[in-house]
N, C-alpha and C positions, 0 to 999 in steps of 0.2 A: 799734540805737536802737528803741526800742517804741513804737511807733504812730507813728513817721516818714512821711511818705510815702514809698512804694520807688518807683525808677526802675531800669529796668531796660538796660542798653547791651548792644546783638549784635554783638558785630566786636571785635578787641582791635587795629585800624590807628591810626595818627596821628592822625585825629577822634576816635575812640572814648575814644584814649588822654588826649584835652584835654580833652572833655568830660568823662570823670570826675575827673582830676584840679582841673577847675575845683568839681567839686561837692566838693573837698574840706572845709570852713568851713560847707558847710550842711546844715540837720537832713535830712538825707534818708539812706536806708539803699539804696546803690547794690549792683547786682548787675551785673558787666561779665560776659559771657556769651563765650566763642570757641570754636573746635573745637580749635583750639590752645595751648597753655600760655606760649607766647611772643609779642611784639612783634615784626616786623622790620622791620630798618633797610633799607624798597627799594630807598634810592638808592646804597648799596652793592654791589646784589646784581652789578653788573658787575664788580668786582671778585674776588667770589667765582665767579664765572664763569671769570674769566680765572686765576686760580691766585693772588689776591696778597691773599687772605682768607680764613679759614677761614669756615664759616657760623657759627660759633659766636661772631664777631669783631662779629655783625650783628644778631644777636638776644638778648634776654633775656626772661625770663619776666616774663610777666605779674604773678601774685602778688611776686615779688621788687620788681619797678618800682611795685608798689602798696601793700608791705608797712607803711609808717608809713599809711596813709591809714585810720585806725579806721571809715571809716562804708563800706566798702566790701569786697567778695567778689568771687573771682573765681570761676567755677565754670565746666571745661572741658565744654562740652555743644556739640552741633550746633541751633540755630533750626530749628524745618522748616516749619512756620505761627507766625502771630497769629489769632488770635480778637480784635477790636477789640472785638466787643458786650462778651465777658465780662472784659475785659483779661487776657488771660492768651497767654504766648511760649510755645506749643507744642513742647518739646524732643522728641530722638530718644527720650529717657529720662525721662519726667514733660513738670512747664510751671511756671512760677512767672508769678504774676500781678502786677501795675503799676500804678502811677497814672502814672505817666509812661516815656514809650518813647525811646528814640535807637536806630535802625537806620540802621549807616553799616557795609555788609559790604563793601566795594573793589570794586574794580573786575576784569574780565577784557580778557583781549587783543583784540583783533577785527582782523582780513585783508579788510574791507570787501569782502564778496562773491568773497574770494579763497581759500577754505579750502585751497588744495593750495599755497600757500605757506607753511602752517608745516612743510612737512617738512622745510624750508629757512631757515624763521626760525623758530625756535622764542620761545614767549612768555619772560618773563623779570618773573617774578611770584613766583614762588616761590623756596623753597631751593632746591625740587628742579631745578625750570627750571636755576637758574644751576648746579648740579652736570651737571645733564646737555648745558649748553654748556662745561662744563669736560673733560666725558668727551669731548665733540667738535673739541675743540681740542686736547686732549692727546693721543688715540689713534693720530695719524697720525705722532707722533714716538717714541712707544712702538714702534712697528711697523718705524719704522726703525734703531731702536739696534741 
């Protein structure tokens, strides 16, 4: 859309994903920004931890879940600053500038001043988290066949 106002979204989660899909009906030219090319579905991710999901069962890309949505791009980049003065999302690779911002990146796990308890609970945030509580649930029945 030429000369729309762009907004620009950094996070491809569940807000990220509402908010642009509510901008879909308005003149605005969204750019949804992630490091990743997919959505996941987190409250699954125990499932796929425990063997009863593939990861692939939990996620879908991003450009796919956005593909009818004509005023909007998805572009896999990592955020590393803002520049508020100049509006502009400082990427790993370039920056694209804004009139309007939505930074909703998720959240991390926290041990509340306990860090030597994740070698024992690991977070479960990720694919990767929940594959590697699946390596750790499954390894000990590998070992006994």
């Amino acid at each position: 859309m030429a000369n729309s106002p762009r907004v620009v979204i950094i996070g491809g989660g569940f807000g990220e994903l509402y908010a642009t899909q509510c901008l879909r009906n308005v003149p605005v030219d969204v750019t949804l920004i992630d490091r990743r090319n997919f959505h996941l579905f987190q409250p699954l991710l125990y499932q796929v931890a425990t063997g009863w999901l593939s990861p692939a069962n939990i996620a879908a890309t991003l450009r796919a879940t956005l593909s009818r949505q004509r005023n909007t791009h998805v572009r896999l980049a990592e955020a590393m600053s803002i520049d508020v003065d100049t509006h502009r999302v400082l990427l790993l690779n370039g920056s694209l500038t804004y009139d309007t911002l939505i930074v909703a990146t998720g959240s991390r796990h926290h041990y509340f001043g306990n860090d030597h308890w994740e070698a024992f609970a690991p977070a479960l945030k990720t694919v990767e988290d929940a594959t590697e509580i699946r390596r750790r649930i499954f390894l000990p029945f590998r070992r006994s066949g």
